[in-house]
N, C-alpha and C positions, 0 to 999 in steps of 0.2 A: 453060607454065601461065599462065591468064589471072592479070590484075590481084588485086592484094590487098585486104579492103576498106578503103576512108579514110571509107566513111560509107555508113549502114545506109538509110535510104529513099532507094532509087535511080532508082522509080519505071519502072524498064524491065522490071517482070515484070507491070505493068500489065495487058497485053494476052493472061496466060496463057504466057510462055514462063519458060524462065528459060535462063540462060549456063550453060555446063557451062566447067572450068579450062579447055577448050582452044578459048574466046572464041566457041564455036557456040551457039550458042540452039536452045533446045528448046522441048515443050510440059509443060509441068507436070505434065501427066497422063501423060508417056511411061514405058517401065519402066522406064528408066535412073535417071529423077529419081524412080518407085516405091521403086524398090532400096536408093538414098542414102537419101533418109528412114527408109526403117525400119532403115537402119545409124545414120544419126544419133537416134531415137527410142532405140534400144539403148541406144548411149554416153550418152544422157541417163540413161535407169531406171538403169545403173551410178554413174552418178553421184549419183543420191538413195541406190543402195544403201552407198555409199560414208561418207554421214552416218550410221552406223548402228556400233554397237560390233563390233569384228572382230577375230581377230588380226591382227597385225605382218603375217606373211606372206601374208594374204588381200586387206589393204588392199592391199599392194606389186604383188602380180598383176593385182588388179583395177583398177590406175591403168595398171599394164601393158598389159593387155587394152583400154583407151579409148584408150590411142598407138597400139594397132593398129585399133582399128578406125576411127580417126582417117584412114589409111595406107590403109586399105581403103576410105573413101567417097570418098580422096582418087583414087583407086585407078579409082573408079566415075564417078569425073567428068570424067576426063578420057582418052576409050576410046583403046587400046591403049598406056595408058601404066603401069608394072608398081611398085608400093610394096614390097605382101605378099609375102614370100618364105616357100619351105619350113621356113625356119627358125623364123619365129614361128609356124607348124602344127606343129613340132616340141615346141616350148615349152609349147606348150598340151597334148600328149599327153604330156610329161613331168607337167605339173601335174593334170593329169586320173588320170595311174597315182598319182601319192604322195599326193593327196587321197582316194583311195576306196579305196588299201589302207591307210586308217586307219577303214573305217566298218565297221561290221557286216554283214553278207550283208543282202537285204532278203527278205523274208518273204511279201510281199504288192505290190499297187501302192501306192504314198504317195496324199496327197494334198496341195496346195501351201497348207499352211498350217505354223503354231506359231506362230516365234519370229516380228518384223516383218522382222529381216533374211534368214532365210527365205523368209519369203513373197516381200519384195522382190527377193531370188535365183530365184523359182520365176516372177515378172515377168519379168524378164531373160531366162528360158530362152526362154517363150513368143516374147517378144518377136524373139528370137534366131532360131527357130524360123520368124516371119514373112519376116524380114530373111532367110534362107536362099530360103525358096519364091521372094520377090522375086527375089533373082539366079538362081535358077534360073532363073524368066520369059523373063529380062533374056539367062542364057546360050541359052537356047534360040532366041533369034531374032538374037544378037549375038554375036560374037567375043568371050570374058570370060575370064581368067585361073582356071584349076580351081580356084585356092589361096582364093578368095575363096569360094567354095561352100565348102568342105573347112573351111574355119577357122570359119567361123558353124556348120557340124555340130558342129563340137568344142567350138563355145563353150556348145553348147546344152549339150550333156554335161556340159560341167565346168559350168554353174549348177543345173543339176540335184544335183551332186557337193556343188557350193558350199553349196546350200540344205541338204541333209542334214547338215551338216558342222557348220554355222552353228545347226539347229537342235540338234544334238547335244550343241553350247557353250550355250546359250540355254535350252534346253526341255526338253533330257533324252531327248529322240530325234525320230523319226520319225513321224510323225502315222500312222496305216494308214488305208487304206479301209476301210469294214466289210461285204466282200464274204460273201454268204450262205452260202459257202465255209468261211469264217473262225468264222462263225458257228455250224453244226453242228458242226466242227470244236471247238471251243470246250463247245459243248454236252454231246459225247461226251465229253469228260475228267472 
């Protein structure tokens, strides 16, 4: 794994490359360095969602979830070398079943709003979501570890879970769409 940094303007991405951990330089615009950034744009949005009232057990996961996906861009930067294991994919489908067998059935599509930690959860998913298609990109032209795709699916799920969860503590539930569906529906009662 390449050098640690000891100092932030290095001036060698000057030219449009940048170093990947295993001391190869790339172009900025490659999928590779695609991929890491919207893994590190994630861990950032987790991290403002973080400043935000939570329970105990939501905050503990979701510092959880930033060591991995730490693990994961660490993962992406330096190719065929292996962080993420099945276990943390494991962990996340553990936290994903005990989080949404405490919600209500849903009724309708949501929409990504309520509460702010909410919303900043329904961020995350999106964002999550991007950061997936990237390493798909990235797997499809590149030798890439499945667990890295698999685990941003997962994480999308549980922000998804997370939001509804958070709004439920906050807001008193689920925001719905007001699909015209809903609306006759509504009508006839």
């Amino acid at each position: 794994m390449g050098n640690r940094l000891s100092k932030i303007a290095t001036r060698t991405g000057d030219n449009g490359t940048t170093g990947l951990g295993n001391n190869e330089r790339v172009s900025k615009d490659s999928l590779r360095v695609h991929a890491m950034g919207d893994v590190d744009e994630l861990n950032s949005h987790i991290g403002v969602l973080l400043c935000e009232d939570m329970p105990a057990d939501v905050r503990e996961l979701l510092v959880k979830i930033q060591h991995h996906l730490f693990n994961l861009g660490g993962e992406l930067s330096v190719p065929g070398f292996t962080l993420l294991t099945a276990e943390e994919l494991l962990e996340l489908d553990e936290a994903l079943a005990a989080h949404n067998e405490r919600l209500p059935a849903l009724k309708e599509f949501i929409l990504p709003a309520g509460s702010r930690a909410a919303s900043l959860a329904h961020v995350c998913r999106t964002v999550a979501r991007r950061a997936e298609r990237s390493v798909v990109t990235l797997g499809n032209e590149e030798e890439i570890n499945a667990t890295l795709r698999q685990y941003l699916n997962r994480l999308s799920d549980l922000m998804f879970v997370l939001a509804r969860s958070l709004n439920h503590l906050h807001a008193g539930g689920d925001v719905y769409w007001q699909s015209e569906r809903l609306k006759r529906e509504a009508g006839e009662q």
